[in-house]
LOMAR-147911 format. One record per residue: z, x, y of N, C-alpha, C in turn. Coordinates in Angstrom, 3 decimals. Layout:
% residues N
NODE       nzz       nxx       nyy      cazz      caxx      cayy       czz       cxx       cyy
NODE         Z         X         Y         Z         X         Y         Z         X         Y
...
% end
This chain:
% residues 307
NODE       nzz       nxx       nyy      cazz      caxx      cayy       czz       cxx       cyy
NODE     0.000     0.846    -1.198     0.000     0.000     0.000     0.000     0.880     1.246
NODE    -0.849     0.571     2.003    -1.121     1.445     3.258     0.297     1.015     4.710
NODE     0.846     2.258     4.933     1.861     1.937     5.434     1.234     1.675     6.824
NODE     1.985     0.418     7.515     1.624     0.864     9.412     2.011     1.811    10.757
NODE     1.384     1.721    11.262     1.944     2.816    12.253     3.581     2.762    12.639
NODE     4.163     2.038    12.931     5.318     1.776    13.202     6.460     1.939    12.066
NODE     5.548     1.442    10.673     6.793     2.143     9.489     6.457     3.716     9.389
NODE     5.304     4.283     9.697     5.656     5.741     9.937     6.504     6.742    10.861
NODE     5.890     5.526    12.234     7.131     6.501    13.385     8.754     6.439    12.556
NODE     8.773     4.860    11.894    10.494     5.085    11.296    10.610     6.166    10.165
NODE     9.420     6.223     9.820     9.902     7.748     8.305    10.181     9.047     8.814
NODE     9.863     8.961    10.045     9.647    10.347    11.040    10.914    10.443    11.374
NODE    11.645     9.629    11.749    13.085     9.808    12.660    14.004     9.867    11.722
NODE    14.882    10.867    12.367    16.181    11.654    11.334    16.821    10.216    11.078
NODE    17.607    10.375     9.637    18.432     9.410     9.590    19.599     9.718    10.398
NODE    21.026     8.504     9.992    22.291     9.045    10.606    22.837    10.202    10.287
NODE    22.838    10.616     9.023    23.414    11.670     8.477    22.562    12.730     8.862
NODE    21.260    13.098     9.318    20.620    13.751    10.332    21.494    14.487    11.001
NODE    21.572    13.334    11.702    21.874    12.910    13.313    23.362    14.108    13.388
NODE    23.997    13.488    12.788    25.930    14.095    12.631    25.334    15.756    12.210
NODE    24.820    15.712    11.055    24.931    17.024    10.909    23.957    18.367    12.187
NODE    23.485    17.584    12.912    22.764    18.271    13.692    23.522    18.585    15.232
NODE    24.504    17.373    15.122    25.791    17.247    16.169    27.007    18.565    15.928
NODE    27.442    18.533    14.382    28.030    19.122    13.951    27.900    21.070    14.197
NODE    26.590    21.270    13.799    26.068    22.025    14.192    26.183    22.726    15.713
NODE    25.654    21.855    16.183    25.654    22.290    17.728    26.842    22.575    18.233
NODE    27.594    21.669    17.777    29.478    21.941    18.217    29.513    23.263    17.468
NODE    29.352    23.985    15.935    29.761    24.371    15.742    29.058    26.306    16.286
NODE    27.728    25.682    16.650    27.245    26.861    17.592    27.427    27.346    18.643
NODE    27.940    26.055    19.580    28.876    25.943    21.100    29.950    26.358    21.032
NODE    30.746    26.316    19.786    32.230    27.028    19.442    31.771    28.847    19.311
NODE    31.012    29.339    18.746    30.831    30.527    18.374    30.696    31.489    20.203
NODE    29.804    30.281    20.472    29.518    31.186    21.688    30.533    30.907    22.932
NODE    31.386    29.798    23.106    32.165    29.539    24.002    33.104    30.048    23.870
NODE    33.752    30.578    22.327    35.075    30.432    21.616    35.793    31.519    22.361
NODE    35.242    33.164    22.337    35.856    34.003    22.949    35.887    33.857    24.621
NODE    35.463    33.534    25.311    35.403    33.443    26.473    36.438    32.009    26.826
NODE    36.598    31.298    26.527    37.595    30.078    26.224    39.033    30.743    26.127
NODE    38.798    31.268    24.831    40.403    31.959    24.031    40.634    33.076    25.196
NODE    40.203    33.872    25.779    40.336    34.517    26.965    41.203    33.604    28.265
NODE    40.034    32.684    28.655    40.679    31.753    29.897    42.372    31.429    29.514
NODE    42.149    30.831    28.147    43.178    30.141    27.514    44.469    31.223    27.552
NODE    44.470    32.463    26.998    45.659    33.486    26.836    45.759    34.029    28.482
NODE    44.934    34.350    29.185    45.296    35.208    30.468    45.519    34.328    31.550
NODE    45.157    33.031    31.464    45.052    32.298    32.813    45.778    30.839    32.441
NODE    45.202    30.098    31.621    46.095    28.995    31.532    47.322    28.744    30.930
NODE    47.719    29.721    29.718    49.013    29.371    29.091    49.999    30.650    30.059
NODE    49.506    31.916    30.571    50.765    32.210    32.078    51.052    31.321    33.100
NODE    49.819    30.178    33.617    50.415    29.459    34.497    50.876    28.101    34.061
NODE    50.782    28.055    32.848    51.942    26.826    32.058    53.545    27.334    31.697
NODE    53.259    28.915    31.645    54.964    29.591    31.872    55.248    29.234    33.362
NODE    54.652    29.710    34.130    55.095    29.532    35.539    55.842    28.108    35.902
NODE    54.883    27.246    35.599    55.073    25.880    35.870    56.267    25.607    35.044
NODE    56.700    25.935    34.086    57.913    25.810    32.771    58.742    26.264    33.637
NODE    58.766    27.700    34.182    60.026    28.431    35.097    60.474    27.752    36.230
NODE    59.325    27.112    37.068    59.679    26.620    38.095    60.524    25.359    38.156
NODE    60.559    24.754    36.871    61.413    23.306    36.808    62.922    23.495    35.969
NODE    63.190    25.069    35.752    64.184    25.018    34.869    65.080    25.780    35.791
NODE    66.884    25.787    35.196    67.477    26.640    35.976    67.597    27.866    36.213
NODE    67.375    28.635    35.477    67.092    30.071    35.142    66.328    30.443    33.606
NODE    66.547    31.830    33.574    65.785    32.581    32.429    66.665    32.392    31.242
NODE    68.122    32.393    32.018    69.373    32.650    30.778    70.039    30.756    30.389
NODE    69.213    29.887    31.014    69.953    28.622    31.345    68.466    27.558    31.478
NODE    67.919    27.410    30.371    67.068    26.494    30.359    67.255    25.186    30.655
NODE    68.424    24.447    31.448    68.451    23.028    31.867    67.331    22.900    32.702
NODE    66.840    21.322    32.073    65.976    20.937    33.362    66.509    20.587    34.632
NODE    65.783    21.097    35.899    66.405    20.922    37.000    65.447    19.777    38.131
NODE    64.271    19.312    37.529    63.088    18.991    38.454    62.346    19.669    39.175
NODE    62.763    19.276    40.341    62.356    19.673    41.203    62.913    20.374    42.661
NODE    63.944    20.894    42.085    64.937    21.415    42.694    64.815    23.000    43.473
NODE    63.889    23.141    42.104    63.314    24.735    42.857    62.393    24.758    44.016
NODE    61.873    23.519    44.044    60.848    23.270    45.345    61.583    22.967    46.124
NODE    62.396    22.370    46.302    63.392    21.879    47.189    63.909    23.233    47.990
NODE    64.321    24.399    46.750    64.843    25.102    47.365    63.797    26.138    48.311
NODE    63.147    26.275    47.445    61.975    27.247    48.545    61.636    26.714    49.136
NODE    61.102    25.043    49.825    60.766    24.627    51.086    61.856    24.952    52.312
NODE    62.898    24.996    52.030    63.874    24.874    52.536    64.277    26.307    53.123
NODE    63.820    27.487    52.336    64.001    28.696    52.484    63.259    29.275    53.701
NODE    64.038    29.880    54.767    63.731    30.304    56.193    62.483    31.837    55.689
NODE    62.586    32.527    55.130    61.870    33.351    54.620    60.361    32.696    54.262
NODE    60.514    31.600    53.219    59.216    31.296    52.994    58.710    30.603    53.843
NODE    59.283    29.906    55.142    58.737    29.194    56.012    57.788    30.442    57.371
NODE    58.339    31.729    56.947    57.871    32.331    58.007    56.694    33.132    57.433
NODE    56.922    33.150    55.640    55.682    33.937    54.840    54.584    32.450    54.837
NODE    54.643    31.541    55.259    53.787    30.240    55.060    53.153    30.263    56.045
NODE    53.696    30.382    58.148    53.680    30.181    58.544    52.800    31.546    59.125
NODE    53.434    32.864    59.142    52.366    33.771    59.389    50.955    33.934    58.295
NODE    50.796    33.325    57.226    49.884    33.524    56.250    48.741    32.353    56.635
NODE    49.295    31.152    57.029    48.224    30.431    57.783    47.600    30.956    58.822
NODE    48.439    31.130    59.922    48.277    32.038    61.290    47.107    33.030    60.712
NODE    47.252    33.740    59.793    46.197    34.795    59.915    44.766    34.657    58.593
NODE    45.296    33.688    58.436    44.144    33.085    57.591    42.960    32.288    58.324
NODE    43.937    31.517    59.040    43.132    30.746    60.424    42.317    31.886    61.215
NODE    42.848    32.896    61.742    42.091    33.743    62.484    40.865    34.474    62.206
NODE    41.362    35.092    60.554    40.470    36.343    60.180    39.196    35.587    59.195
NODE    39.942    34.669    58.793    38.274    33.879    57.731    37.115    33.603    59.153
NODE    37.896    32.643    59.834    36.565    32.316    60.595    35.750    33.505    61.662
NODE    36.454    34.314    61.341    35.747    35.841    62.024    35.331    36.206    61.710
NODE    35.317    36.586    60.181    35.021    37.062    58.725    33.606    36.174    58.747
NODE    33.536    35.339    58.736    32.388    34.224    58.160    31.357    34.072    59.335
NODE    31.246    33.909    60.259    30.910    33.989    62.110    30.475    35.460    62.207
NODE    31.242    36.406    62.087    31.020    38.004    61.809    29.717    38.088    61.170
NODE    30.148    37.930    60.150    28.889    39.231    58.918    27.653    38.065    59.150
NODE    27.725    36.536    59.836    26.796    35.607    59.920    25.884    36.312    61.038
NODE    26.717    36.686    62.016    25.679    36.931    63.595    25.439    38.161    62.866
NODE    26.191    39.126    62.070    25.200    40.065    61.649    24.224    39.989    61.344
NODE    24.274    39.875    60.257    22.978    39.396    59.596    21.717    38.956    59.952
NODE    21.694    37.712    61.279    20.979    37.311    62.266    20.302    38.515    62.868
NODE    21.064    39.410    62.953    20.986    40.601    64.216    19.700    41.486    63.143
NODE    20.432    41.407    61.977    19.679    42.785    60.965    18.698    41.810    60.776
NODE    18.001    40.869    60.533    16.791    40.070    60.213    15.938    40.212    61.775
NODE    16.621    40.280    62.751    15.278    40.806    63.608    15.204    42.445    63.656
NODE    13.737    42.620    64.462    13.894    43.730    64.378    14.482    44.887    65.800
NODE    15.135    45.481    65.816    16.502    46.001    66.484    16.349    47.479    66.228
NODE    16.309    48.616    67.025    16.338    49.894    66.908    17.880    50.324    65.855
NODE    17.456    51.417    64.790    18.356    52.176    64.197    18.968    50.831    63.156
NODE    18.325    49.956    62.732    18.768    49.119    61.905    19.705    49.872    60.979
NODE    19.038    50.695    59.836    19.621    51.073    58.943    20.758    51.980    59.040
NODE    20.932    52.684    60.226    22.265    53.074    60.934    23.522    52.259    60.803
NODE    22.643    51.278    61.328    23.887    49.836    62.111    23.960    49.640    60.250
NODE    23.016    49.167    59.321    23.370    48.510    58.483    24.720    49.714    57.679
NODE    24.269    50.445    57.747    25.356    51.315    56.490    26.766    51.592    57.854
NODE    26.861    51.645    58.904    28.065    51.773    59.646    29.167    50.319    58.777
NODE    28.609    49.162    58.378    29.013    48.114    57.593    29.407    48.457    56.855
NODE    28.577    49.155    55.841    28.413    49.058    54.666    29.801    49.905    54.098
NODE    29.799    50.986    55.111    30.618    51.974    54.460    32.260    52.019    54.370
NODE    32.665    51.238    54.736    33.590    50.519    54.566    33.879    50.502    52.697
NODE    32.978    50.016    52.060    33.244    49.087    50.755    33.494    50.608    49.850
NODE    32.925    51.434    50.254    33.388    52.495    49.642    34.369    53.943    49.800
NODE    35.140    53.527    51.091    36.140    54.263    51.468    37.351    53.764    50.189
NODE    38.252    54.530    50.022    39.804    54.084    49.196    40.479    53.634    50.393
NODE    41.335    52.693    49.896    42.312    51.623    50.636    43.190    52.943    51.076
NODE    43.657    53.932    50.554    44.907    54.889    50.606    43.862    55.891    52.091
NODE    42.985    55.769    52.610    42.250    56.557    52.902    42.250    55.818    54.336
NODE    42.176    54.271    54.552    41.589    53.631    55.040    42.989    53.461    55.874
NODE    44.197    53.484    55.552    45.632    53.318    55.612    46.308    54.423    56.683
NODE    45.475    55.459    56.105    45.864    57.049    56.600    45.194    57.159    57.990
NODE    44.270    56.287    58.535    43.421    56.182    59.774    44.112    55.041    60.655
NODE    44.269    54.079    59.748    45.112    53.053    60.826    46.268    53.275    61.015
NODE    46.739    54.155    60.322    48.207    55.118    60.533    48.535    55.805    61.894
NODE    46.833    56.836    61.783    46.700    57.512    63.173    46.557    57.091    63.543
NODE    45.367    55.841    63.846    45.000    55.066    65.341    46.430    54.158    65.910
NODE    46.803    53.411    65.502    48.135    52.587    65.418    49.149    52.784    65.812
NODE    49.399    54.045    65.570    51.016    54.939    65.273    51.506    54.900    66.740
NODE    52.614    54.995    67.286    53.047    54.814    68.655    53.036    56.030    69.880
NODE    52.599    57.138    68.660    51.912    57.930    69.496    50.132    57.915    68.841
NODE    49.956    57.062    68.775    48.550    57.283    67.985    47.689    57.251    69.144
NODE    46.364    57.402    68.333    44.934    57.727    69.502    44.790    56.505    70.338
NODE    45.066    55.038    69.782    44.740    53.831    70.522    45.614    54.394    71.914
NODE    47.250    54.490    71.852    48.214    54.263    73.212    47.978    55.361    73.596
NODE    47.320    56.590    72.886    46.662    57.654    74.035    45.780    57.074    74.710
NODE    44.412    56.629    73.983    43.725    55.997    75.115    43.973    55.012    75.927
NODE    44.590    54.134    75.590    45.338    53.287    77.131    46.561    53.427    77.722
NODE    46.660    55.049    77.354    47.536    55.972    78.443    46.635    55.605    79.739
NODE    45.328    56.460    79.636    44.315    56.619    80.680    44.414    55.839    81.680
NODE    44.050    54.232    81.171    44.072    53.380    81.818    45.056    52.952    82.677
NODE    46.325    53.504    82.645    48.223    53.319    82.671    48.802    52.029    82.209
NODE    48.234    51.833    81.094    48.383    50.830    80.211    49.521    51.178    79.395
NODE    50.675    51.033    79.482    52.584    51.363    78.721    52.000    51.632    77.040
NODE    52.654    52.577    76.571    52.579    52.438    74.938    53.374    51.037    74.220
NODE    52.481    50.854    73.430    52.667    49.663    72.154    53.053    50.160    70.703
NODE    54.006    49.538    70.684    54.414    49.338    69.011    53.581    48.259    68.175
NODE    52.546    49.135    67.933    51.494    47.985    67.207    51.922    47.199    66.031
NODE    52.847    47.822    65.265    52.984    47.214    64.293    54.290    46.525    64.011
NODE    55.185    46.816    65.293    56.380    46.341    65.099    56.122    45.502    66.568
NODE    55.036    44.454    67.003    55.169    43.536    68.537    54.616    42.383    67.862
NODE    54.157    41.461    68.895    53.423    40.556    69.134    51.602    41.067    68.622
NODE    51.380    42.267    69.122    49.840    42.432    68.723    50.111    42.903    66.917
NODE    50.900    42.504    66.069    50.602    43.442    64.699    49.767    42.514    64.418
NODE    49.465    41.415    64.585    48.634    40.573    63.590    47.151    41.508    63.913
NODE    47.100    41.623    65.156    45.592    42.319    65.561    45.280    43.264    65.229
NODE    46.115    44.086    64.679    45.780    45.700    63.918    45.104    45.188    62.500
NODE    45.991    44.188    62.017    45.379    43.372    60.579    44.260    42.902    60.663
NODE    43.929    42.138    61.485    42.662    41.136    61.588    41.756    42.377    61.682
NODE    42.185    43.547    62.489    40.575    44.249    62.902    40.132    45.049    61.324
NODE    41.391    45.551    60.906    41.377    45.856    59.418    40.488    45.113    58.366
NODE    40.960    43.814    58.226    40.760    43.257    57.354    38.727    42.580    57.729
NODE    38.506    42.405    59.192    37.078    42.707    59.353    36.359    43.444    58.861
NODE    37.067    45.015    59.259    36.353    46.065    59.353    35.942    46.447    57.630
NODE    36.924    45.639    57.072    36.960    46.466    55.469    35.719    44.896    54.674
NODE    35.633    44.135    55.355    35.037    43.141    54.358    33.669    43.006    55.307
NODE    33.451    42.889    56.239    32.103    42.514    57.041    30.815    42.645    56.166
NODE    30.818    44.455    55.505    29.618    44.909    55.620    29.199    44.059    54.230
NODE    30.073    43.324    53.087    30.134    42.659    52.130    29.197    41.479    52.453
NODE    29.735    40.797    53.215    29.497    39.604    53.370    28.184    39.168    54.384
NODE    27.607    40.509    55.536    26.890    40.444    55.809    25.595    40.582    54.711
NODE    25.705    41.361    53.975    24.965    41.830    52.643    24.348    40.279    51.826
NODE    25.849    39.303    51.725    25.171    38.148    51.271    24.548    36.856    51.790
NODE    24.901    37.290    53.260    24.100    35.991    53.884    22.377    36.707    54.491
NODE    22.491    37.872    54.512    21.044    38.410    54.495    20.248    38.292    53.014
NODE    21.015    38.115    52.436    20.446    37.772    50.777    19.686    35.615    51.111
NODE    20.716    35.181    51.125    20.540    33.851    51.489    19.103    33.518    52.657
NODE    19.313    34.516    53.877    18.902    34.121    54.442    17.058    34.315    54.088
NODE    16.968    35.844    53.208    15.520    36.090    52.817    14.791    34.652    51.882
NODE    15.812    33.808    51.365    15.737    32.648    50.103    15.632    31.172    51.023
NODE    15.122    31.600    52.277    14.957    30.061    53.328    13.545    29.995    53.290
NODE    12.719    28.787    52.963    11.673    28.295    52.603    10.714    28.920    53.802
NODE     9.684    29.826    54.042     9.224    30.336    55.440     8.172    29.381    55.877
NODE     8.346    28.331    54.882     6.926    27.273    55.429     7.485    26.708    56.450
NODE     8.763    26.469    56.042     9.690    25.403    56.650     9.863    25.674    58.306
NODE    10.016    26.895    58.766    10.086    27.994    59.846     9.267    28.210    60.441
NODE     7.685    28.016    59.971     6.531    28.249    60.474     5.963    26.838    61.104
NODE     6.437    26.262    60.376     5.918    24.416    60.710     7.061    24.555    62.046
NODE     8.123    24.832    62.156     8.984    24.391    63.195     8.838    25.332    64.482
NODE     7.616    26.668    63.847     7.300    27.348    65.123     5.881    26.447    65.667
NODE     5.241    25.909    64.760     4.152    25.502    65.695     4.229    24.035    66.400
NODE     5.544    23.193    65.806     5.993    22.415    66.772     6.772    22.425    67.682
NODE     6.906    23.530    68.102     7.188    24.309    69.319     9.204    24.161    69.345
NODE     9.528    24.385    68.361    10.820    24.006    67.513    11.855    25.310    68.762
NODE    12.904    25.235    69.190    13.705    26.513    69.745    14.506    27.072    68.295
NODE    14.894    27.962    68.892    15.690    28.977    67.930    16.988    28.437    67.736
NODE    17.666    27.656    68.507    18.868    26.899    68.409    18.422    25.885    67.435
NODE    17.293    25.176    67.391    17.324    24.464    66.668    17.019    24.506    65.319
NODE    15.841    25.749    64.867    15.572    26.057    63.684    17.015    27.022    62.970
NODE    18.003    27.205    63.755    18.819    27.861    63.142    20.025    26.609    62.413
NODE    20.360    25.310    63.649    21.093    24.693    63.249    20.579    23.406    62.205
NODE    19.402    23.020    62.494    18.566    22.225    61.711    18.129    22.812    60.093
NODE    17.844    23.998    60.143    16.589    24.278    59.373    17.527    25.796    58.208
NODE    17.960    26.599    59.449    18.584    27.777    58.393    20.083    27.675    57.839
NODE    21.116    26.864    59.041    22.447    26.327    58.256    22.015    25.892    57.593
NODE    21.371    24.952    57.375    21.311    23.746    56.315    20.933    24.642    54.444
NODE    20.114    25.656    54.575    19.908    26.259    53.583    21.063    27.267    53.398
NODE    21.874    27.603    54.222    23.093    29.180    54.038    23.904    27.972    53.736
NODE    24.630    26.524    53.659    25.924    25.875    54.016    26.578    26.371    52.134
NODE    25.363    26.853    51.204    26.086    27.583    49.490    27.463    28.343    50.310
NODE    26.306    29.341    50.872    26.442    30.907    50.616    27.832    30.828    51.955
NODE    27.464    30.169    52.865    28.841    29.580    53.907    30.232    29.745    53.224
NODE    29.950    28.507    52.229    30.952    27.685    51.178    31.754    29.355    50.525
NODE    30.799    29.730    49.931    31.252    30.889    48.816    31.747    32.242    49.833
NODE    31.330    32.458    51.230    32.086    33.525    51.387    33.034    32.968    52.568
NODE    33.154    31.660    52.633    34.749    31.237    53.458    35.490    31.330    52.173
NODE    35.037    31.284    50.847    36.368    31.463    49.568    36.799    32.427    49.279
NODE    35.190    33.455    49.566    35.957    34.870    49.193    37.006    35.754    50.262
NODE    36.859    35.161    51.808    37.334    35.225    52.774    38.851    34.971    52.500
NODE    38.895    33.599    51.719    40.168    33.230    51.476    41.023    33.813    50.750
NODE    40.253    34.199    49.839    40.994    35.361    48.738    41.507    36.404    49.056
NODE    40.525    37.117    49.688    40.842    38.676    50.402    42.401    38.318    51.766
NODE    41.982    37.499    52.301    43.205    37.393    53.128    44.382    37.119    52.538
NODE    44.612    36.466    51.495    45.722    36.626    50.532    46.067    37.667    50.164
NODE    44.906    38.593    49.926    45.154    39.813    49.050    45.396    40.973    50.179
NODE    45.480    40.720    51.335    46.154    41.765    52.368    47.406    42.342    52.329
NODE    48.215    41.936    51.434    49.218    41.975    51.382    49.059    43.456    51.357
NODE    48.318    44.087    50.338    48.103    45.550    49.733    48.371    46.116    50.915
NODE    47.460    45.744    52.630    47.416    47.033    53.210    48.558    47.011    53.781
NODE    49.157    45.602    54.427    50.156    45.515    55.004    51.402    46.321    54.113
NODE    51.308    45.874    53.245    52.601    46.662    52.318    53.066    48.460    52.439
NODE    51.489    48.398    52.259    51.347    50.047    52.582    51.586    50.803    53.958
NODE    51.075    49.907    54.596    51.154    50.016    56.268    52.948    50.290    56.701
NODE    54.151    49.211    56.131    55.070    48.372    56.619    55.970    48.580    55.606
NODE    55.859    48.500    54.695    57.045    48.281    53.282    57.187    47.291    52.882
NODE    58.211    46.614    52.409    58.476    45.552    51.838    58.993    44.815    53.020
NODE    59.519    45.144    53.939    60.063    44.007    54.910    59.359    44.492    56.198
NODE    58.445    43.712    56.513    57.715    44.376    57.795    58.073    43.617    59.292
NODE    57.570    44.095    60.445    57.665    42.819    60.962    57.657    41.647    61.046
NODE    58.243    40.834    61.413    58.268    38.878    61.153    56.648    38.711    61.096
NODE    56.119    39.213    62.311    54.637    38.062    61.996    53.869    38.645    60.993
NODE    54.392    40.098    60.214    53.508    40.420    59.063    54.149    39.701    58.093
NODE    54.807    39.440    57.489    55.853    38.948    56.624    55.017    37.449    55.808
NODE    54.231    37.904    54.858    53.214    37.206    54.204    53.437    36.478    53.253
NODE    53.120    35.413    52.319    53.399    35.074    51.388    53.835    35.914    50.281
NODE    52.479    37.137    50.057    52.550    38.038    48.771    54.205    38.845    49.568
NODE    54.379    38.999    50.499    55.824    39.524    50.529    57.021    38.729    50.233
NODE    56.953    37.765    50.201    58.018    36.907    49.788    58.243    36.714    48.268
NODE    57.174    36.646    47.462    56.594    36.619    45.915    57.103    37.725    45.350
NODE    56.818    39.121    46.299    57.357    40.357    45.373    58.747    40.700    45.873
NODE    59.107    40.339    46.765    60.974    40.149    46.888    61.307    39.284    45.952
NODE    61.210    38.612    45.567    61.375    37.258    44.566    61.050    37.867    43.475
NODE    60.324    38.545    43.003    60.322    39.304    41.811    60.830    40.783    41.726
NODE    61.689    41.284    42.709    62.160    42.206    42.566    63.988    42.206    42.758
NODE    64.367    40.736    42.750    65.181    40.237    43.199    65.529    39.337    41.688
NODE    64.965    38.904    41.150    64.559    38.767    39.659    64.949    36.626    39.980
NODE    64.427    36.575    40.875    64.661    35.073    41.413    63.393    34.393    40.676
NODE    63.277    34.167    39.424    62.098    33.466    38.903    61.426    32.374    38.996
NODE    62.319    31.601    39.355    62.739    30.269    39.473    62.084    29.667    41.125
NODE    62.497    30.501    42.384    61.654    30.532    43.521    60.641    30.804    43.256
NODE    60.251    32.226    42.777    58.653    32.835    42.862    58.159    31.730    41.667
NODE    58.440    31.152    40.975    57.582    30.290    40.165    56.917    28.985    40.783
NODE    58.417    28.367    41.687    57.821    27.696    42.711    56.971    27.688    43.615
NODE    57.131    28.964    44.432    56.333    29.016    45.058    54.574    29.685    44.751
NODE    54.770    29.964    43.425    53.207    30.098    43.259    52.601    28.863    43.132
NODE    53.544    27.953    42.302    52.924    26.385    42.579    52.341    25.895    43.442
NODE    53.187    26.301    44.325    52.909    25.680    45.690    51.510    26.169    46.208
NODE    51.294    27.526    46.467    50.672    28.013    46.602    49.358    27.820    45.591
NODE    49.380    28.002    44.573    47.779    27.142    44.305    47.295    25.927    44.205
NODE    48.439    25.030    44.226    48.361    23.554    44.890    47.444    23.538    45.954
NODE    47.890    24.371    47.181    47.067    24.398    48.431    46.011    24.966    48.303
NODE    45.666    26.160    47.464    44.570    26.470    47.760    43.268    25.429    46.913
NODE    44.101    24.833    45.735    43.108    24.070    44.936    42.815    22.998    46.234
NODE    43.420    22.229    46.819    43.622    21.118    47.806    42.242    21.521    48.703
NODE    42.749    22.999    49.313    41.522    23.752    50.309    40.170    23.997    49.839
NODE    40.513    24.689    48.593    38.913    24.855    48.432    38.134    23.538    48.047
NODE    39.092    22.241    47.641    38.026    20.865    47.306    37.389    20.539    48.743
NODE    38.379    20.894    49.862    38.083    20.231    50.957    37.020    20.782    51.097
NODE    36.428    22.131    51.207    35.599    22.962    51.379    34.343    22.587    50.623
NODE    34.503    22.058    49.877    33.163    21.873    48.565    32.709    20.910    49.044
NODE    33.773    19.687    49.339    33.050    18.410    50.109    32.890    18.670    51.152
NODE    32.892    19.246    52.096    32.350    19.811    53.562    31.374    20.506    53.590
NODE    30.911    21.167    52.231    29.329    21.518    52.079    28.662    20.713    51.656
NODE    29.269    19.525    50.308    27.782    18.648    49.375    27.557    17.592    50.731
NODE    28.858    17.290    51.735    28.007    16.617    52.601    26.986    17.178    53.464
NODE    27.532    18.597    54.267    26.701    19.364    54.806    25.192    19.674    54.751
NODE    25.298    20.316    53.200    24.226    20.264    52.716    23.367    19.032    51.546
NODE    24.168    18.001    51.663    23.419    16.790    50.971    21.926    16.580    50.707
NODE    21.194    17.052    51.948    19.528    16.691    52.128    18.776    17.761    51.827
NODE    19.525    19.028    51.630    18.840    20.729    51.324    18.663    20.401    49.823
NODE    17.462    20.354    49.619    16.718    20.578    48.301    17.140    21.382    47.328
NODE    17.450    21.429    46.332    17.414    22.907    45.403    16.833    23.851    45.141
% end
């Protein structure tokens, strides 16, 4: 009996038991290749910050009662962490959006063409490959209260400054923490910026388009990724200042240096587990909170930019 077209397409298609074992499969090929990279996340990153989170609700190391939330209670409450919260915003606020604005007008600058480019570009650059211990030993000299800065605004009869023990220490940091990340970040929005459609640019030069506008119309709209990703890495690194300041200052530096990561390693050298557990909570609470805000401030941003 001559079969019809339609009972053939059905002889063609896997049965159920197909179906599962071809499911089965795939899970069990997705396990092979996910498995170590998983079991990694899993041992270094998620089951230490399920200890953390365990420490932070109990009474101590030697005294496992549950306590709630008591340890938050206590570190909100703590005059120390209100001033490591309070200068760590302060200079987070300052140096990201300098950081990001910075290596941006760079970049702008190195895409036209400008005498001694490649000068200007590696004066950036060279930064990324100095040592931090090296980099420390210069802001030492420039800084220092007899250093080269309050020599030179001797000249002027400008009084010597205690840079690192006034009102200006945050500014020795911020210029630091520029000077050491710029040439990075200029590097990736000149990357971004070579990856902007040039049709798009050319159509908006012959409709007689301004430069204000093909920049805010036409080239944000394609950088608002690369925006996104180095206001995070911005965010990171300013956390991670702690290094120079530490080195700079010690463990107890001036009030307005007096950072989160300084409060964290008093707390762990103080063997207070129970605070520093809290307050790392806390602390990636906010930053998870920040960087969502950030993600939705680009998919709207960039909503209409094509892929």
């Amino acid at each position: 009996m001559v079969k019809t077209k339609q009972e053939k397409l059905k002889s063609r298609q896997p049965s159920l038991w197909q179906r599962s074992n071809e499911k089965v499969l795939g899970f069990l090929h997705a396990s092979c290749f996910l498995g170590p990279s998983f079991l990694g996340v899993l041992l270094f990153y998620i089951v230490p910050f399920g200890v953390v989170v365990y420490y932070s609700l109990i009474q101590g190391p030697m005294n496992n009662s549950f306590v709630g939330l008591q340890n938050y209670v206590n570190v909100l409450q703590n005059n120390a962490f209100r001033t490591a919260v309070k200068n760590t915003v302060v200079f987070t606020g300052i140096a990201v959006p300098l950081a990001v604005v910075g290596s941006l007008v760079l970049a702008l600058m190195l895409e036209c063409r400008i005498p001694l480019k490649s000068q200007f570009r590696t004066f950036f650059l060279s930064p990324m490959v100095v040592p931090i211990a090296s980099i420390i030993l210069v802001w030492q000299v420039m800084f220092h209260y007899n250093g080269v800065v309050n020599e030179f605004l001797q000249i002027f009869g400008t009084a010597k400054i205690d840079w690192l023990k006034s009102d200006f220490c945050k500014v020795v940091i911020v210029v630091l923490f520029l000077w050491k990340n710029l040439g990075y970040f200029m590097i990736l929005f000149m990357a971004a910026l070579n990856n902007i459609p040039k049709t798009l640019l050319e159509v908006a030069d012959v409709e007689g388009a301004s430069a204000a506008h093909k920049f805010f119309k036409i080239k944000l709209r394609y950088l608002s990724p690369t925006v996104l990703f180095v206001t995070i890495l911005s965010i990171i690194n300013a956390f991670k200042v702690f290094r120079e300041i530490y080195l700079l200052t010690g463990d107890y530096p001036y009030t307005g240096l007096y950072m989160m990561q300084h409060f964290m390693n008093n707390m762990f050298k103080n063997l207070d587990y129970q605070r520093l557990s809290a307050a790392a909570v806390i602390l990636a609470l906010a930053m998870i909170v920040l960087i969502a805000i950030l993600f939705a401030v680009e998919n709207w941003f960039g909503r209409d930019v094509e892929g």
